[in-house]
N, C-alpha and C positions, 0 to 999 in steps of 0.2 A: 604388516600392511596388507590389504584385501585387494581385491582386483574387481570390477564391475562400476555399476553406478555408486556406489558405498562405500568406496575406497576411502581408508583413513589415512593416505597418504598425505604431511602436512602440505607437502611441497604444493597441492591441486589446491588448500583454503586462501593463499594470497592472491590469488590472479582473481578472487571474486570478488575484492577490495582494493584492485587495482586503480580503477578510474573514479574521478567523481561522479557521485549518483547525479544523474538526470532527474529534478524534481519539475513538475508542471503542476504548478501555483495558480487555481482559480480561487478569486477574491474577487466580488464586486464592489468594494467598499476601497478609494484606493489608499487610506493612511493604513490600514490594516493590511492591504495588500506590501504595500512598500516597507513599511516596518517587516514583519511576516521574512519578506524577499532579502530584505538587508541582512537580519537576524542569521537566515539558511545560507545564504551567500558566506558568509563571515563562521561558518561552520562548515565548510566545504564542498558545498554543494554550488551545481550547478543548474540553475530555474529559470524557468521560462515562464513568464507571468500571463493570466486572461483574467479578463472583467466580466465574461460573455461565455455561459455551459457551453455555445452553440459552435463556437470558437473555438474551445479546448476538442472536444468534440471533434471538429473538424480534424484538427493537428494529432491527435492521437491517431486516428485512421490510417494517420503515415507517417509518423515518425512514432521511434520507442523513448519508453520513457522506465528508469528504475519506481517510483512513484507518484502519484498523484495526491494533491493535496488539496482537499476541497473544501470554502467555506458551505455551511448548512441553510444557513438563511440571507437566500437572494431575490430580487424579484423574476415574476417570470416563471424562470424555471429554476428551481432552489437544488442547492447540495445533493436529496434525498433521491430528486426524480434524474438530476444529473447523472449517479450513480445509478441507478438501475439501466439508465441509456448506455453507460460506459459496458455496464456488465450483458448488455445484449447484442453488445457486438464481438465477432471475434477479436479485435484489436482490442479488448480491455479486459479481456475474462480473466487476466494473467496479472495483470498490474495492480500491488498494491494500492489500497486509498484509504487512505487516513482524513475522517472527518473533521476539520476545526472548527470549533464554534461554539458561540457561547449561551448556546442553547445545555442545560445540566439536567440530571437526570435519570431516569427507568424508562422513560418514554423518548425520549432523544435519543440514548445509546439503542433502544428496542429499534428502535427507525433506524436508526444509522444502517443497522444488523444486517434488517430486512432487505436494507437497500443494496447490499454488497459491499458497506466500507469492510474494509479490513482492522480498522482500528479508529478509536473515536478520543478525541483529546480537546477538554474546554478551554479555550482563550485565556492566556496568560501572559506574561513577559518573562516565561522563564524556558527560555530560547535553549537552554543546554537542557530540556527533557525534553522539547518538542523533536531536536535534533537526532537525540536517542530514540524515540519512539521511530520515527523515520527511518535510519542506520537500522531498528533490527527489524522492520518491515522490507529495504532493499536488500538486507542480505537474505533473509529468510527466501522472496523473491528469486533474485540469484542462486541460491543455492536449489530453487523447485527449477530452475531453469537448467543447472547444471546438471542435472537426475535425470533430464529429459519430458520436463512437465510436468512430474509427479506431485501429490501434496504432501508435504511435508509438516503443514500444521492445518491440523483440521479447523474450518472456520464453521459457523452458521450451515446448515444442510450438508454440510463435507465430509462427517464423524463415517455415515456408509460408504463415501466413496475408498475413503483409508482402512475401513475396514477388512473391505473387497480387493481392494490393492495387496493389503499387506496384513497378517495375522495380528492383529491387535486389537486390543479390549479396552473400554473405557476404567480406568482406574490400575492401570496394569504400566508398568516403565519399561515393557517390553514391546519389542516390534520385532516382527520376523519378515522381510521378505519372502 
C-alpha cells in the first residue's frame, strides 16, 4: 500500500460509494423527464428534477451535485448552450454531464464535446446502461475529487493538462506522477 493522493489502500475506495449519487435531471419534456427520474430513482440514485436550464443553473450555484444529466434539445436555451453556462462557472467545472438525447450521430456527440458534456448517451429504455454510464462518471468524479482536483480522465482539451500533471503519453498505460 502507497501513501499520498494514490494510495491503493482498498479500505480509502468504499467511502466513494458510500452515499447515493446526487443526480440533477433537466428534461423539458415532462413524460421523459418522469420516466428518465423513475427509471434513476429505482437504480439508486437520488434526483432532483428541472424543466428550465435557468433553474438548474440557478441550484447548482449552491448546492453540489455527483452528476448532471442534461436533455440536448430544449426550447430556449437547449442542452448544448446549457452546458457551456454550467462549465463557465466555477460551480460546474467539476461536475460530470452526461448528455441525453435523441439527437444520434458525429455531429451531436462533436457538440456534445464542444460543449463540456462529459459523456453523451441517445434515448433509450434501457435504464441499466443509462445508470452504468452515470455510476462510472460519479465515481470517476469522486474519485478526481478525492486526489484533490486532479484529472483523472482526460476529456476534450484536457489530454495537456494530464500531461503537465503527470508523465504520460498518449498511447502509453503508464502514468508517473
Amino acid at each position: 500500500s502507497s501513501s499520498g493522493p494514490f494510495s491503493t489502500s482498498p479500505s480509502a475506495l468504499p467511502t466513494l460509494a458510500a452515499t447515493a449519487a446526487r443526480v440533477l435531471l433537466l428534461d423539458d419534456d415532462p413524460l421523459g423527464r418522469m420516466l428518465t427520474a423513475r427509471a434513476l430513482r429505482a437504480h439508486g440514485f437520488e434526483i432532483l428534477e428541472f424543466d428550465r436550464p435557468e433553474d438548474a443553473l440557478g441550484v447548482l450555484a449552491v448546492q453540489a451535485f455527483d452528476c448532471v444529466v442534461t436533455d440536448a434539445l430544449m426550447p430556449d436555451v437547449d442542452g448544448f448552450e446549457f452546458c457551456r453556462r454550467l462549465r463557465a462557472g466555477r460551480h460546474g467545472r467539476g461536475v460530470p454531464v452526461l448528455m441525453l438525447t435523441s439527437l444520434d450521430g458525429d455531429e451531436a456527440t462533436r457538440r456534445a464535446c464542444e460543449a463540456g458534456a462529459s459523456d453523451f448517451v441517445v434515448k433509450s429504455t434501457n435504464w441499466t446502461l443509462l445508470s452504468h454510464r452515470i455510476r462510472q462518471l460519479v465515481h470517476v468524479g469522486r474519485l478526481e475529487r478525492a486526489v484533490g482536483g486532479g484529472t483523472l480522465v482526460a476529456g476534450p482539451g484536457e489530454v495537456s493538462a494530464v500531461r503537465a500533471a503527470f508523465d504520460w503519453q498518449p498511447g502509453s498505460r503508464r502514468v508517473r506522477a
